[in-house]
C-alpha positions as CSV (number, residue, x, y, z in Angstrom):
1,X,-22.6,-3.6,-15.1
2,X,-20.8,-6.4,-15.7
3,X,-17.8,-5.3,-16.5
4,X,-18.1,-3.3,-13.0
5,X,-18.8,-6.2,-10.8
6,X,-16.1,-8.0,-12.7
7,X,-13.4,-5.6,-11.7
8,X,-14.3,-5.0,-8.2
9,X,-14.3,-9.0,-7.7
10,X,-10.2,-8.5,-9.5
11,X,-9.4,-6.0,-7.0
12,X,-11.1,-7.5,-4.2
13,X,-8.8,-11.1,-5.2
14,X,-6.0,-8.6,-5.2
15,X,-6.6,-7.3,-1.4
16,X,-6.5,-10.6,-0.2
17,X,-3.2,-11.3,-1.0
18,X,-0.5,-11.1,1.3
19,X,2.4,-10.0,-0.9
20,X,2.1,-7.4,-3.3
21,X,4.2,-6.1,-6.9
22,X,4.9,-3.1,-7.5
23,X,1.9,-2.1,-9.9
24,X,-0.7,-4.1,-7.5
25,X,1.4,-1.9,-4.7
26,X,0.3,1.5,-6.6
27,X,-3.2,0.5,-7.4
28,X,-3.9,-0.7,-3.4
29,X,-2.7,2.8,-2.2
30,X,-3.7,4.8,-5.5
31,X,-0.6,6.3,-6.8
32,X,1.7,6.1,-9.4
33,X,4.5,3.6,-10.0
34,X,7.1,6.3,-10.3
35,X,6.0,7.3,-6.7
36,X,6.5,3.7,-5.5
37,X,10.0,3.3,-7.5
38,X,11.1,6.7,-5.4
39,X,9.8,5.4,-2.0
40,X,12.1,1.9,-2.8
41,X,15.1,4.5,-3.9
42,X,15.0,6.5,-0.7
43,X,13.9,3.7,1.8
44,X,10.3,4.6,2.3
45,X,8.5,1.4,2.2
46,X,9.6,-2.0,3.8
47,X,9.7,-4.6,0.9
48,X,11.5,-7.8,0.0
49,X,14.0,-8.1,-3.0
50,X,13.7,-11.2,-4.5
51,X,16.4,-11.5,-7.2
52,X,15.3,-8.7,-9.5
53,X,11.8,-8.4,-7.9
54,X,10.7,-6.4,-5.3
55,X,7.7,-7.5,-3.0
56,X,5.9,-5.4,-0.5
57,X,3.7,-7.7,2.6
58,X,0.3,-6.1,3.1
59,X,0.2,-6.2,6.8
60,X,3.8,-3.9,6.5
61,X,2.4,-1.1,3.7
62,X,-1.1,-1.1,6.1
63,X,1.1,-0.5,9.3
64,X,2.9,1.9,7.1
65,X,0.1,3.9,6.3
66,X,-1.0,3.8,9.8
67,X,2.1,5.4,10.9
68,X,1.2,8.3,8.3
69,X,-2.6,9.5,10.0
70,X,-2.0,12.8,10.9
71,X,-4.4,13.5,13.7
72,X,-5.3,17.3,14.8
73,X,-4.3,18.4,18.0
74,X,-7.5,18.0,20.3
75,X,-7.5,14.4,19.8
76,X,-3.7,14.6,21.1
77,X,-4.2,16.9,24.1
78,X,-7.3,14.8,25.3
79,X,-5.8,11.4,25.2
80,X,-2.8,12.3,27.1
């Protein structure tokens, strides 16, 4: 139990961060850091080289994620 709470307090430290690495990237949106090294490669993701570092701003990767809700097509037609 305590081992639980322990790790959910780390993550929740994590969220409130305003930069992110690569591996905190991949944990925050659950996938792998080979996906997040192929977003950077093909220009996927807004981030911030800083000499051999790259940094990702949370408010970016959330507006990011944002932009990818796919909603259906009722939703569309009824707030046009």
């Amino acid at each position: 139990m305590f081992s639980f709470i322990f790790h959910l307090l780390k993550r929740l430290s994590k969220m409130e961060k305003w930069r992110f690495n690569i591996e905190e990237l991949a944990e925050y949106i659950a996938v792998s850091k080979g996906t997040i090294y192929n977003w950077i490669s093909q220009r996927k993701l807004i981030f911030v080289k800083m000499g051999r570092r790259v940094k990702f701003d949370i408010k970016d990767i959330d507006k990011w994620i944002e932009s990818k809700k796919i909603i259906n097509n009722m939703e569309k037609i009824i707030t046009k």
